[in-house]
N, C-alpha and C positions, 0 to 999 in steps of 0.2 A: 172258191173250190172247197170243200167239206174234208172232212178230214180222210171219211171210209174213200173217195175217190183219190186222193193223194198216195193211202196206199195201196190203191188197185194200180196207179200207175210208176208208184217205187217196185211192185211188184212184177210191173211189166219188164221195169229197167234191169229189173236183177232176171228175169230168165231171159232176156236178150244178151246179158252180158254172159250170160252162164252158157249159150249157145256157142257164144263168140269162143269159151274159154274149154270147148270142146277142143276146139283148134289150136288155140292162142297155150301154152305150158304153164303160163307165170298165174292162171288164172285157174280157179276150181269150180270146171263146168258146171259140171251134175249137181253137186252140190248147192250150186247159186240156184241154178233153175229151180230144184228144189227148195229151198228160201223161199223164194217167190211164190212157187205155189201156196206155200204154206203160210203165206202172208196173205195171200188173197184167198184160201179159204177163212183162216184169221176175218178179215175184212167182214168179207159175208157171214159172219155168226156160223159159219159150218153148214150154212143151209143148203149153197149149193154143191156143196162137196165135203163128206163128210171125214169121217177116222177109216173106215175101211179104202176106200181109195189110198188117202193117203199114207197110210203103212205100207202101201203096196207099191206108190211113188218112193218110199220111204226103202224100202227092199229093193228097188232098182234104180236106186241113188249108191248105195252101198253096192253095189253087182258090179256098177262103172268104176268102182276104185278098184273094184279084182281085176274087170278087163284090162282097165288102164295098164297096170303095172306086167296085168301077166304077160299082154298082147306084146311088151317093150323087151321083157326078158326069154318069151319065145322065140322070140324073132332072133336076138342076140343070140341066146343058147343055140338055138339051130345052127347058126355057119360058125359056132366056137368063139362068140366074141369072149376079149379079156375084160375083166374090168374098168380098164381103163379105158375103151371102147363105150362101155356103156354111159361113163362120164361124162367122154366126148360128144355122146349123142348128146344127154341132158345140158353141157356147157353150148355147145352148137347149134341146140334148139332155142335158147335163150337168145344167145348172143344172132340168133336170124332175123330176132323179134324187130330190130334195127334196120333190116333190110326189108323190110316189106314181104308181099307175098313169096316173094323168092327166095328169101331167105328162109322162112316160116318153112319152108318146102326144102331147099336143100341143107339148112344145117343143122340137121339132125344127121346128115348121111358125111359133110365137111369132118362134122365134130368126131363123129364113131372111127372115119378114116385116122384120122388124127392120134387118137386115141391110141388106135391097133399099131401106126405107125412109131408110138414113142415107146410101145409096150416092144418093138422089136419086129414085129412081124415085115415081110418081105411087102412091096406096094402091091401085086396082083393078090395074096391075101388078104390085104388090110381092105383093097375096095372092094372085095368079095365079103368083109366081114360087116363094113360100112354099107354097102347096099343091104344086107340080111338085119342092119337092126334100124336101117332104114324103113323096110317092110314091115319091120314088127309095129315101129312107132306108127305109121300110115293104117295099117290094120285095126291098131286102136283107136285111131281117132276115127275111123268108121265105122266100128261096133260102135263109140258114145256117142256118136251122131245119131245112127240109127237107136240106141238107147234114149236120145232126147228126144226124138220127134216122136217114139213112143210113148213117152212120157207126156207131151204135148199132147197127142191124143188122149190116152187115157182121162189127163185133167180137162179134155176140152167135153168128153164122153158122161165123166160125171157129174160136171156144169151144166149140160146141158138134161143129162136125165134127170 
């Protein structure tokens, strides 16, 4: 194997894992997939994909760190979470990572209840606070989704033109 193919396919591995880390917390989606492309225009001399794309993958690599964080602290601000709330998402998003898909899925909402719970709040509260920042995280991870597969387009659009 040649070198230029070795890293079209570390390039592959880093926007699969950047996909993956759309979902997955401990990982920096957009970022990775970004990486990669930038690797495999790298690769190719810039032929098939030049500087103007990539500033522009470049601008909606950076968009997903605004969504990410807003989409987390809308959601929490909407139904009043505490701080501690918001911690709980981020520890209970981590610690679901252990549990497989269901975990990855509920402890974000485990963690925020938790949270609202030690911060004082009454339990029909806390799971009214813990569902809303449950939502906000879910809503983010659906903007960066829909932010990566744009992005996969885009780089697939200027590859090919």
């Amino acid at each position: 194997m040649d070198l230029q193919a070795l890293y079209y396919v570390l390039a592959g591995v880093l926007i699969l894992v950047g996909i993956a880390g759309t979902v997955l917390p401990a990982l920096p989606g957009l970022p990775l997939v970004f990486i990669g492309m930038l690797l495999a225009a790298w690769a190719g001399d810039f032929q098939q994909v030049g500087w103007v794309p990539l500033v522009f993958l470049g601008l909606l690599t950076v968009l997903s760190l605004g969504v990410d964080v807003m989409a987390t602290a809308l959601g929490a601000k909407r139904v009043g979470a505490s701080r501690l709330a918001v911690a709980g998402a981020l520890v209970g998003t981590l610690a679901g990572l252990f549990f497989g898909p269901i975990g990855v899925f509920a402890g974000p909402f485990v963690g925020a209840l938790g949270g609202e719970l030690i911060h004082g709040r009454e339990l029909r509260k806390a799971t009214h606070v813990g569902f809303g920042t449950w939502l906000g995280i879910v809503f983010g991870i659906v903007l960066k989704l829909g932010l990566a597969f744009a992005m996969l387009g885009l780089f697939a659009i200027a590859w090919i033109v």
